[in-house]
C-alpha positions in Angstrom: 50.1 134.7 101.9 53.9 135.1 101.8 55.5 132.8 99.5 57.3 129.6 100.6 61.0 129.8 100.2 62.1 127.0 98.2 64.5 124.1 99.2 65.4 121.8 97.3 66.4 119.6 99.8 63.5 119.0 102.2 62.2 115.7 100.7 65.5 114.0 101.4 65.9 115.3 105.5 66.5 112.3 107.4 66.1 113.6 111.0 65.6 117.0 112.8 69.4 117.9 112.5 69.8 117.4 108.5 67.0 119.6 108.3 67.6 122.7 110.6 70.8 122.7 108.3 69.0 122.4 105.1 66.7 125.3 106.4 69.5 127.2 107.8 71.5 127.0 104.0 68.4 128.4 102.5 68.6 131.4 105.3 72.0 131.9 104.2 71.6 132.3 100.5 71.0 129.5 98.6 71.8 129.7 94.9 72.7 127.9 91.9 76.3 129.0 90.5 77.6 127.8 87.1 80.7 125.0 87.5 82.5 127.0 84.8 82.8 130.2 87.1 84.4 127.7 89.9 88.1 127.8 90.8 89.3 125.6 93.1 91.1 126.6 96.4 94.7 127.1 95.9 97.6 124.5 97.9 94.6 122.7 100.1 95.6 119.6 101.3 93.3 116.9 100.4 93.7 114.7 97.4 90.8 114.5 94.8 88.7 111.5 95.5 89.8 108.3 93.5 87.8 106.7 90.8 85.7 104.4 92.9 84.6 107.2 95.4 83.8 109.6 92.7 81.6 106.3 91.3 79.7 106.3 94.6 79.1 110.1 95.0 78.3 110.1 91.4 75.7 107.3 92.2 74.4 108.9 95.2 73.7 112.3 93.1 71.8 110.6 90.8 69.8 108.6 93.3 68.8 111.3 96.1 70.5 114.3 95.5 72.9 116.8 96.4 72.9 116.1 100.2 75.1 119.2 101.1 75.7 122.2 98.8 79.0 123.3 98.1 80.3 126.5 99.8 82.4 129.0 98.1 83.4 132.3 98.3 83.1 135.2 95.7 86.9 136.7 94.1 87.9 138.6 91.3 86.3 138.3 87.6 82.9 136.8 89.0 84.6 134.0 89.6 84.0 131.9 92.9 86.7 130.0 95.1 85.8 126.8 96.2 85.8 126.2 100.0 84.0 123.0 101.0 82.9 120.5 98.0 85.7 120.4 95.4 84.6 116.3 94.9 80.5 117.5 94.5 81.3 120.2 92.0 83.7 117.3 90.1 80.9 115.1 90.1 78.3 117.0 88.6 80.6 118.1 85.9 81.3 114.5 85.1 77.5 114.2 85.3 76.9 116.9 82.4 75.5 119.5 84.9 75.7 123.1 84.3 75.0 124.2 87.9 75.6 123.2 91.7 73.9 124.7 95.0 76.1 126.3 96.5 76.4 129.1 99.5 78.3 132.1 99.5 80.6 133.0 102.5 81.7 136.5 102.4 85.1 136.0 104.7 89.1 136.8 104.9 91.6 134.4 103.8 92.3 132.9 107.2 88.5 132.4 107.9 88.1 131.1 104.2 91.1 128.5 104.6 89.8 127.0 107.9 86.2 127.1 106.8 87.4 124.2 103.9 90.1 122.2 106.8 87.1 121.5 109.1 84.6 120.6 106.8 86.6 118.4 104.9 87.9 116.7 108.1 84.2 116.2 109.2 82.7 115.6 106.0 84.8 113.3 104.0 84.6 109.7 104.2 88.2 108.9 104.9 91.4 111.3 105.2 95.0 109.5 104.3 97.1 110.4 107.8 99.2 112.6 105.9 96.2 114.8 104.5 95.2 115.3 108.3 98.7 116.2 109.2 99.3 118.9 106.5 95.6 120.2 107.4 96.4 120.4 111.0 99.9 122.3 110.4 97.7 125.2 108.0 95.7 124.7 111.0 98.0 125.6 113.7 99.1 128.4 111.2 96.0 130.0 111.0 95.2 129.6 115.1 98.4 131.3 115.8 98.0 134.8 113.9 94.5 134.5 115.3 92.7 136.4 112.6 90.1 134.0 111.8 86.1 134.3 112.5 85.5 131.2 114.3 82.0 131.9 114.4 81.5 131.8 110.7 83.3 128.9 110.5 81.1 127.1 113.0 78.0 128.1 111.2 79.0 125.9 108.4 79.1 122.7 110.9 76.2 120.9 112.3 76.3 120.2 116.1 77.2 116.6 115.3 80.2 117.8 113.3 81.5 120.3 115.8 81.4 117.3 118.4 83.7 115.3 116.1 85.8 117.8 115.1 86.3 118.7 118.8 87.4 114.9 118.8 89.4 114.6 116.2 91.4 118.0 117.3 92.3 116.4 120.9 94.9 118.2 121.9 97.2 115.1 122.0 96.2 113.8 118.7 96.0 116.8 117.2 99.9 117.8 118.0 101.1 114.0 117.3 99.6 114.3 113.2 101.0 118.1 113.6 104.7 116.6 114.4 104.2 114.1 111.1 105.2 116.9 108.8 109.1 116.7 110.1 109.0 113.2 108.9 111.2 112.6 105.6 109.0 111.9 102.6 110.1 108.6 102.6 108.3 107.8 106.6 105.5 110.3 105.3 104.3 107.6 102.6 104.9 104.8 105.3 102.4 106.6 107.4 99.9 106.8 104.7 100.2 103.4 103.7 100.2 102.2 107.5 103.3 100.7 107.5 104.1 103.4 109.9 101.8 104.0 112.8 101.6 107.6 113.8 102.6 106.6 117.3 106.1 105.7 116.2 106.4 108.4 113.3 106.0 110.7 115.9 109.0 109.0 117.8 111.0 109.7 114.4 109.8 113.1 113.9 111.9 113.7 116.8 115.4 113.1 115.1 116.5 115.8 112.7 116.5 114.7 108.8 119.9 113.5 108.7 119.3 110.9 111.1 116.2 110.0 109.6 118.0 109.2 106.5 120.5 107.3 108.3 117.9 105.0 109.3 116.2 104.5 106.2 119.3 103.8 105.0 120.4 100.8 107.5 116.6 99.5 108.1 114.8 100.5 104.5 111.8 98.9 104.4 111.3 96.8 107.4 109.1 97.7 110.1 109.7 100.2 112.7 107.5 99.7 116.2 106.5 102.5 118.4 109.2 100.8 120.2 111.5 100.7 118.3 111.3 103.9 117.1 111.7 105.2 120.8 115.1 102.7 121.2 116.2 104.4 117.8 115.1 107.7 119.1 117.4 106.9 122.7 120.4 106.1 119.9 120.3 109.0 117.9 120.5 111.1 121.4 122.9 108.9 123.2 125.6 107.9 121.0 128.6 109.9 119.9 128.6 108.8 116.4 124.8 107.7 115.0 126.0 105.9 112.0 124.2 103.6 109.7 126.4 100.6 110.4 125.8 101.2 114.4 122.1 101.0 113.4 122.7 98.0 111.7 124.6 96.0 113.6 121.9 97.4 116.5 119.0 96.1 114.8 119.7 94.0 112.2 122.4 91.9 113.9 121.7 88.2 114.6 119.3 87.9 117.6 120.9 84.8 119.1 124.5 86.9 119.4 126.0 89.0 121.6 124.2 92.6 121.1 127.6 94.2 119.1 127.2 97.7 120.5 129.5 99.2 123.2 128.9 102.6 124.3 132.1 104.5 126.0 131.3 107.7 128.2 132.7 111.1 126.6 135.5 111.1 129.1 137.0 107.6 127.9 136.4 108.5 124.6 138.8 111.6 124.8 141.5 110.0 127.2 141.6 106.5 124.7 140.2 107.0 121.2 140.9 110.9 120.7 143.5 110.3 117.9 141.1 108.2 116.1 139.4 109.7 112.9 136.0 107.2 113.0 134.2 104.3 114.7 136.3 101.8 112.3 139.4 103.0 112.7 139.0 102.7 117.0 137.0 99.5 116.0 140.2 97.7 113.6 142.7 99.2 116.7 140.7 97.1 119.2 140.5 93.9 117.2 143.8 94.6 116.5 145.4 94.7 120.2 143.3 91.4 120.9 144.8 89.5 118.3 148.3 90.2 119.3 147.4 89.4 122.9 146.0 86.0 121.8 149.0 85.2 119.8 151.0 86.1 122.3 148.9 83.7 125.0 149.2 81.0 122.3 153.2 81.0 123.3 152.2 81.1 126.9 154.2 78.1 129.1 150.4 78.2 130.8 149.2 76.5 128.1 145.3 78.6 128.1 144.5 82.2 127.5 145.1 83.9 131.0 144.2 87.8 131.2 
């Protein structure tokens, strides 16, 4: 009688999907690899999980398991990189273990890189908006030099997990998180904290980084809208000089006032203003002219302003 191949995770299955994929890892080449003979894999975009999470997978070792092993890829000096479970192999190092379960994937760098994007994606309990938007722009990297085995990145998803990756990468989402990268660091952290919803950091990833900084400047911390980012977005592409104080007095300016923003078409900018050097020189000219004319009404026999 042929020997039973051994898996050390069939007692904790759950249902018919956890354990074609249990049974599937042991096809693949189950082993045990030593943590010290782990690297991890270089510039990936996910942070390391913080104190509390590593608590709970720490806890969740020690109560059922290892769930998933962790899936690496061999390099140079018997050494192996890490693809998919940089938090597991933390996690049993903290818990004195020598070894992990791991499988070995025997694929390029492009194949490799996209291999540890979707899994984490799928697999991790939460993902900061920026972490999803620098995954989806190595992403988009990858896709476009079209080197990458797709298959053998598939193989390391459950049908479940494709499903929701095939959700999450929505061709709409997926390009409004890719245009969060042209956001200034400053509206990067806003999205991560959820000050700043992607909807309108996408408006602002739409204005080149000097004007982004001009409206950090003039709005700081106070809340940008969707819609207001799209009226910011209409400012920055419509007026002849976007300049923190127009932003300003724009936005910030006392709500029960006149709005203090007149726009002048190119062609009565050139014929009026064309020998003025800035907005506040054309701005003290104007206030200017209507002083003299009110002085000058002041004297009038009429007795009343009379334009």
């Amino acid at each position: 009688m042929e020997d039973e191949i051994f898996n050390p995770y069939k007692k904790f299955s759950k249902n018919n999907e956890v354990q074609a994929k249990e049974e599937n890892n042991v096809k693949k080449g189950l082993v045990e690899l030593n943590l010290d003979d782990l690297v991890p894999f270089k510039n990936q975009p996910f942070k390391v999980y913080s104190n509390d999470e590593m608590r709970e997978l720490k806890e969740s070792i020690e109560r059922i398991g290892l769930q998933n092993p962790i899936i690496v890829r061999r390099i140079e000096n018997n050494q192996y990189e890490i693809l998919a479970g940089h938090n597991r192999s933390r996690a049993f190092k903290e818990l004195g273990r020598e070894k992990i379960p791991a499988i070995i994937q025997n694929v390029d760098d492009d194949t490799a890189q996209m291999i540890m994007i979707d899994t984490n994606i799928v697999q991790r309990q939460s993902i900061t908006v920026m972490e999803r938007a620098k995954a989806y722009k190595l992403k988009d990297e990858i896709k476009k030099r079209k080197k990458y085995n797709i298959d053998r990145v598939e193989e390391n998803l459950t049908e479940e997990e494709k499903e929701l990756l095939a959700k999450e990468d929505a061709k709409q989402t997926y390009y409004r998180y890719l245009s969060l990268n042209n956001l200034i660091k400053e509206y990067q952290a806003k999205c991560d904290d959820e000050s700043l919803s992607v909807r309108a950091g996408e408006q602002l990833s739409k204005l080149n980084e000097q004007q982004q900084r001009k409206i950090y400047e003039a709005l700081g911390d106070s809340k940008i809208t969707e819609n207001k980012a799209e009226e910011l977005k209409k400012l920055a592409n419509t007026s002849d000089e976007f300049t923190v104080d127009i932003i300003k007095e724009t936005f910030c300016g006392n709500k029960n006032t006149i709005k203090s923003s007149i726009k002048f078409t190119k062609k009565e900018m050139e014929k009026y203003f064309s020998n003025f050097k800035s907005i506040e020189e054309i701005k003290e000219y104007l206030i200017s002219l209507l002083e003299e004319m009110d002085e000058k009404l002041e004297d009038s026999p009429y007795g009343e302003k009379y334009y």
